[in-house]
C-alpha positions, 0 to 999 in steps of 0.5 A: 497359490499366487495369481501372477497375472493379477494387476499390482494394487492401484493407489487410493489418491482420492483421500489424499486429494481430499486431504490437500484441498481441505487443507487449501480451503480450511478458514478460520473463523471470524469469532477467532480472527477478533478473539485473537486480536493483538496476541502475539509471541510473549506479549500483546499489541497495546490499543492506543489508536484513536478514530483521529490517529488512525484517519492520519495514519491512513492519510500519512500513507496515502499522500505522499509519493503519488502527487510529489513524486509519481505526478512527474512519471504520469502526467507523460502517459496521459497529457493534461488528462491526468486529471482524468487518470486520478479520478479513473484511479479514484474511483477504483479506490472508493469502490474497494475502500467501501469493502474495505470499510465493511470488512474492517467494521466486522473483522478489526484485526491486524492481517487487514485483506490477508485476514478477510480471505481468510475468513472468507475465502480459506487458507491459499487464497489468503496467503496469496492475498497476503503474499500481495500485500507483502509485494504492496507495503514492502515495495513502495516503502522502498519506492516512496523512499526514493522519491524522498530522495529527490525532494532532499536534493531540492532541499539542500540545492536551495538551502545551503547550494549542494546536493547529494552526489548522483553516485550516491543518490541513484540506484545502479542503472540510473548513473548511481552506486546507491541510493542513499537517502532512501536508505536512511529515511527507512532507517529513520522510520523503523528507530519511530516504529520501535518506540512504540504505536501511539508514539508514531501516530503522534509523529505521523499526525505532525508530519500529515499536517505540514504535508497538507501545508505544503500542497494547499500552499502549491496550489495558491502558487501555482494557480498564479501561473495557470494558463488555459492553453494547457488544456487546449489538448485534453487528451493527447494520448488517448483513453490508452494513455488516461488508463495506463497514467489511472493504472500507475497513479493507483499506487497513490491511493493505496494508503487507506489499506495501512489504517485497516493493519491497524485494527489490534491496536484501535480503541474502538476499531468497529467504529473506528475504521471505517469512519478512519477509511472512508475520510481519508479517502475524501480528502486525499482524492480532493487534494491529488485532483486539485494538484494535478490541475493546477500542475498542468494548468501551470505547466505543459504536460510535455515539461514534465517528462523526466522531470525530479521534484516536480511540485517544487521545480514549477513553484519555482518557475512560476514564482521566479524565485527558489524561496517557495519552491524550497519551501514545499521540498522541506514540506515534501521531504517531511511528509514522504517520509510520513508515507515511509512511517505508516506503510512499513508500519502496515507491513509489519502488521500483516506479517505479524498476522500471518506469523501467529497464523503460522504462514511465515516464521514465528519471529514475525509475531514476538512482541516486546513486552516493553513497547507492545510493538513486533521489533525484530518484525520491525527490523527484519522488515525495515532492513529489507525496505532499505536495500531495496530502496538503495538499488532499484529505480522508482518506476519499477517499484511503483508499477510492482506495488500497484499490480500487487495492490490491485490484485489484493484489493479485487479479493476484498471486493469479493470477500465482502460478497462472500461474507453477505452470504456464509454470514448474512445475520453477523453484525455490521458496523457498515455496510457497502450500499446496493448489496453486491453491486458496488463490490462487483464494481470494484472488481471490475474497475480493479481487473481493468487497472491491472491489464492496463499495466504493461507486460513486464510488470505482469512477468515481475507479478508472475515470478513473485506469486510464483516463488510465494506458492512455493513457499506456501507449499514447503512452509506455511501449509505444513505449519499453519496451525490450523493444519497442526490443530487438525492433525 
């Protein structure tokens, strides 16, 4: 006999809720993470990287942008104390430079922040790691080439009296169709990164080289024109204004991570990277402080408000002739274009990690058997890098990729701390001093540089994790292969 007043069954979701969040915090283990190192779709990533080679490919990627180009948009912010700004921006980068270095000394693989999360942290932490690290590499190649573009026009006025055409050269909203120049160095980039890794750490080493030159020859010139009276008013601004310059300028500190993306193809990447993280660090924070004051000490801070090409344009000022200013535009272009070089490199790295994890489609991982390198992860990549540099203005690609960047790095910070305790016994080829007291630190400072960015960058952030969750859910949580090998 039925009992119709009896209550329909209630469904047991509590196996299926288990199930969902197994699956958003499965990890994958440090042993697998290195065992897998460059193996990819057909084909292995070839170790050619020396500990030298991948200090410059650190450097290439950090100094560039930051000092030619970004210098111009903060030195507005903060006055004469953007000197300030740098070493307020500095100091975040040191502190996760030194979880990055402990990282890297431990898990030396290609997926860089992406793979520490997820060794660390499990599977949707790291896939938003690495979907901020995708907004990080991928736009600020496109905005380091439009600062590239600027630094050409430089050029070309000073060597044969033409430039290109604002139509031509400014992206729609800034009096311009596209932004050509940056267009093409993309391209230039990613014909060098097909030819294979050591092939471009070779060009790469050239072109720090000469971009090292150029500032120390900035600095001779510029000293020349040094008034103290620009400093009469330190600090104009504010300490509102030194943060929100630090929180921009931290975008030019963000290349130490590309040395990290290069853990598959190092020879002794234990060793290797984080010696390669931390120098390059030094140097590069000596050269953008150095820069800076001599800059403001050589101009007033008021000067630089929409100012193109500002290294160049003050040489000339206070030279009284184009010949030096000319001189560092050849060096600048070179040396932009090394920071477009090594950043799209790193990009390719991390989606090739995510690719063999089964995060983002497999053509990411196929790797050419001839090269050893990932190239229609290259072309994909670089293809996307150029329109974004053709059609978006420079000042929205610097305040993304630094928001993106920040986030990335504060989850290294606690990776680290997290690492110390699941795994306190695994071998360490360095080790960040005072246990968990500098990557606590390197939290903070990174927490703190992201709410110094204004509230549209935070709505462009929002909508970008938002459409990366998404993807994540209908995607990579049913294809990752952690999720196939469990099923």
């Amino acid at each position: 006999m039925l009992d119709h007043g009896a209550a329909p069954p209630v469904e047991d979701t509590t196996a299926r809720k288990t199930t969902v969040l197994t699956a958003l915090t499965r990890r994958k283990p440090v042993e697998r993470l290195v065992v897998e190192g460059g193996q990819g779709e057909g084909g292995t990533l070839r170790r050619s990287l020396s500990m030298w080679q991948l200090t410059m490919i650190s450097i290439g990627a950090t100094l560039g942008t930051g000092i030619f180009v970004v210098l111009g948009d903060a030195v507005p912010k903060a006055g004469p104390a953007i000197t300030l700004s740098f070493v307020i921006a500095g100091l975040t980068a040191l502190f996760s430079a030194l979880s990055y270095a402990e990282l890297a000394g431990s898990i030396p693989v290609a997926g860089s922040s992406y793979s520490y999360a997820y060794a660390t942290m499990g599977e949707l932490v790291a896939w938003v790691c690495g979907w901020c690290l995708v907004l990080e590499y991928g736009v600020s190649v496109a905005a380091v080439a439009v600062g590239w573009g600027e630094y050409l026009n430089e050029l070309l006025d000073g060597t044969i009296g033409v430039t290109i055409p604002a139509l031509l050269s400014s992206a729609p909203g800034e009096g311009g169709v596209i932004n050509l120049p940056g267009l093409i160095v993309v391209l230039l980039a990613m014909v060098f990164l097909l030819g294979g890794a050591r092939e471009s750490a070779l060009v790469n080493t050239i072109m720090v080289f000469v971009k090292i030159a150029a500032l120390v020859l900035f600095c001779a010139i510029g000293f020349l024109g040094f008034k103290s009276g620009n400093y009469a008013d330190f600090m104009p601004l504010g300490m509102a204004g030194v943060s929100a310059a630090g929180a921009s300028l931290f975008f030019s500190y963000i290349g130490f991570d590309a040395a990290s993306t290069a853990g598959e193809e190092a020879k002794d990447p234990k060793r290797d990277l984080p010696r390669a993280i931390m120098l390059s660090l030094l140097i590069v924070t000596v050269l953008y402080v150095l820069v800076a004051a001599v800059a403001v000490g050589a101009w007033n801070w008021k000067e630089f408000e929409d100012s193109e090409a500002t290294l160049a344009v003050i040489m000339n000022d206070v030279s009284g002739q184009t010949f030096w200013g000319t001189l560092l535009a050849l060096g600048a272009v070179i040396s932009i274009a090394s920071v477009v070089l090594t950043v799209l490199y790193g990009q390719t790295r991390v989606l090739f990690a995510m690719s063999r994890d089964g995060l983002v489609p497999r053509v990411f991982s196929r790797v050419s058997g001839r090269t050893g390198t990932p190239r229609v992860n290259t072309v994909i990549v670089s293809l996307f890098c150029a329109a974004l540099a053709s059609v978006i203005p420079l000042g929205k690609l610097v305040d993304a990729t630094s928001i993106g960047t920040l986030f990335a790095f504060a989850l290294v910070n606690i990776a680290v701390v997290v690492l110390r305790r699941t795994r306190p016994d695994m071998p360490r080829t360095f080790r960040v001093a005072l246990g968990p007291v500098f990557p606590v630190l390197g939290f903070g400072f990174c927490v703190y540089n992201m709410f110094s960015l204004d509230a549209v960058t935070w709505v462009v952030f929002g909508c970008w994790m938002a459409a990366g969750l998404v993807f994540y859910f209908l995607y990579g949580m049913r294809r990752s292969r952690l999720a196939s090998e469990q099923k």
